[in-house]
N, C-alpha and C positions, 0 to 999 in steps of 0.2 A: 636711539636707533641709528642716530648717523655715525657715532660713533663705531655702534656694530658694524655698523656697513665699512667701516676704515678698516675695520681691521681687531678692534680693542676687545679682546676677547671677553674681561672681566667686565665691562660694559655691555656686553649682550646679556652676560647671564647675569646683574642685579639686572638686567630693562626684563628679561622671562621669568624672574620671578616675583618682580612689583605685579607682570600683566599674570600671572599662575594666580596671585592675592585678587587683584580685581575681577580677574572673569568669573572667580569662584564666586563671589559678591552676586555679579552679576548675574549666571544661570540659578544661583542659589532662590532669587525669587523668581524665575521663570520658569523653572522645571524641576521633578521630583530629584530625588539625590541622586539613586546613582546616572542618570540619564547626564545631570548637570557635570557632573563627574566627566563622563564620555564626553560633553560636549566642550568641557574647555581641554580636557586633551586635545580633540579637534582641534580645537581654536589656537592653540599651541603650536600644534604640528604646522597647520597651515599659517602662522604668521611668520614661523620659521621657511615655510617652502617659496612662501611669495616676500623674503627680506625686501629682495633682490629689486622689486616694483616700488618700495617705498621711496618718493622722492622727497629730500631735507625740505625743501623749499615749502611743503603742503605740511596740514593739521597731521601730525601722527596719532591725537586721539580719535579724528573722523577714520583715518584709515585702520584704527584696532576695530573701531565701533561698529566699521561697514563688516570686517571678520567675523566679529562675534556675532553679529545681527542674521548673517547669513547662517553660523552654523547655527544659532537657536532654531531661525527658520526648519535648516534642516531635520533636526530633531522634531520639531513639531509634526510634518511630513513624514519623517518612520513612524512616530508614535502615531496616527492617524491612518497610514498605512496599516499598520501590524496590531489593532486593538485587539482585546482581547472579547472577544464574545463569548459572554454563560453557554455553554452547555446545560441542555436539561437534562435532567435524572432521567428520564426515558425518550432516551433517542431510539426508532425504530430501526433496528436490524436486520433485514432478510435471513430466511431459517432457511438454512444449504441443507439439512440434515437428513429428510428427505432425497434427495439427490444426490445425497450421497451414498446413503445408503443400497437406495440403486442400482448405481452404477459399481458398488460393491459389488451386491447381486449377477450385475451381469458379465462381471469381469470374470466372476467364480462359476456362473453357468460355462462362460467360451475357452475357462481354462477345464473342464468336462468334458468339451468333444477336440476331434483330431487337428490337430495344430494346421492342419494345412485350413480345415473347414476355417478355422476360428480366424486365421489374418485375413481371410475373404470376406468374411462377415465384419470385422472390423473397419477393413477400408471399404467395402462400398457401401453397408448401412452405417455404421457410424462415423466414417469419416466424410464420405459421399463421393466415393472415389467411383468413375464412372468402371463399365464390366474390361474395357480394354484397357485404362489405366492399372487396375486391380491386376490382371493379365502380367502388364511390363513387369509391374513392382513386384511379384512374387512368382515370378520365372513359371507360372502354368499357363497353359492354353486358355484364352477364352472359353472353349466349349469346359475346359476343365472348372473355369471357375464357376460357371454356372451351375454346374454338377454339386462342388463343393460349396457353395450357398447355397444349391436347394436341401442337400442331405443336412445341410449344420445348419438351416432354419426350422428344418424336421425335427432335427434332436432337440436342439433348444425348447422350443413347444413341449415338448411331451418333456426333458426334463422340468422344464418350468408349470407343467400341468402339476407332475407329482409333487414339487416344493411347493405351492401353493394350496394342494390338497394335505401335505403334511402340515405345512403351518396354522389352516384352519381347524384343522383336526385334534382336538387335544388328545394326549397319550391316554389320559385314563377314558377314555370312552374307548376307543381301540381294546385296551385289557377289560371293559366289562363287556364287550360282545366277543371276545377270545374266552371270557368265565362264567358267561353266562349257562347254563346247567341247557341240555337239549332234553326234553320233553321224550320220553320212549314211546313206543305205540302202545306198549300195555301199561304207562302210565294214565295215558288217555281215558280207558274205561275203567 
């Protein structure tokens, strides 16, 4: 290493790759492969970044040892960090599918009445937009919007009466009281 620090170029790189041979050794029994792998890159990179601190005079094995000690550290702190926890086979989900479906519903009911009703009913029942806000935002009068969320919460309603009466209603009961035969009055007696 003092040599590298001179200047000897061919002397830095047999000293990186006697230390490539030993740190392998080394994370080889302290950590799985490829971690050990990463970690003497590490140890590598940083004995290359910090040459420049090595002084001749001191152990240069204390000073690789305190390197590599630190990056195994390190590694041990990601892997401990970032374990990996089982997932169970049934992790509960929330079911949107409902709500979704809904808000289908009601998006296909407010596209049904007059555009002006349906952005009224939009920003102040669903978005909670107050009656003077709702006003600014879609260029009508207050008293207008009033107007136009009471007639487009009318509509709504009585459409949403008949979709809910047809949805409960199955079609073949509807065709057997359409073909049911009406009784005559001189069937009667």
């Amino acid at each position: 290493m003092a040599a590298a620090q001179g200047g000897d170029c061919q002397a830095y790189e047999h000293l990186l790759r006697e230390l490539d041979v030993w740190l392998r050794r080394y994370y080889a029994r302290r950590l799985p492969h490829p971690a050990a792998e990463d970690a003497t890159q590490d140890a590598l990179l940083a004995i290359h970044a910090s040459r420049h601190t090595y002084a001749p005079s001191r152990s240069f094995g204390a000073w690789v040892m305190a390197i590599a000690r630190y990056k195994w550290i390190d590694r041990i702190r990601d892997a401990s960090r970032f374990a990996a926890v089982p997932l169970d086979d049934e992790i509960p989900i929330a079911d949107h599918g409902a709500s979704a479906i809904s808000a289908a519903a009601v998006d296909d009911l407010l596209g049904r009445l007059k555009p002006a009703q349906a952005s009224v009913i939009r920003l102040v029942k669903l978005k909670g937009l107050s009656i003077a806000s709702a006003s600014g935002a879609t260029g009508q009068s207050a008293a207008l919007v009033k107007i136009n969320l009471h007639r487009g919460l009318k509509k709504l309603a009585a459409l949403a009466s008949c979709e809910v009466v047809a949805a409960r209603t199955p079609i073949n009961v509807l065709e057997k009281r359409r073909s049911t035969p009406t009784i005559n009055q001189t069937e009667k007696f």
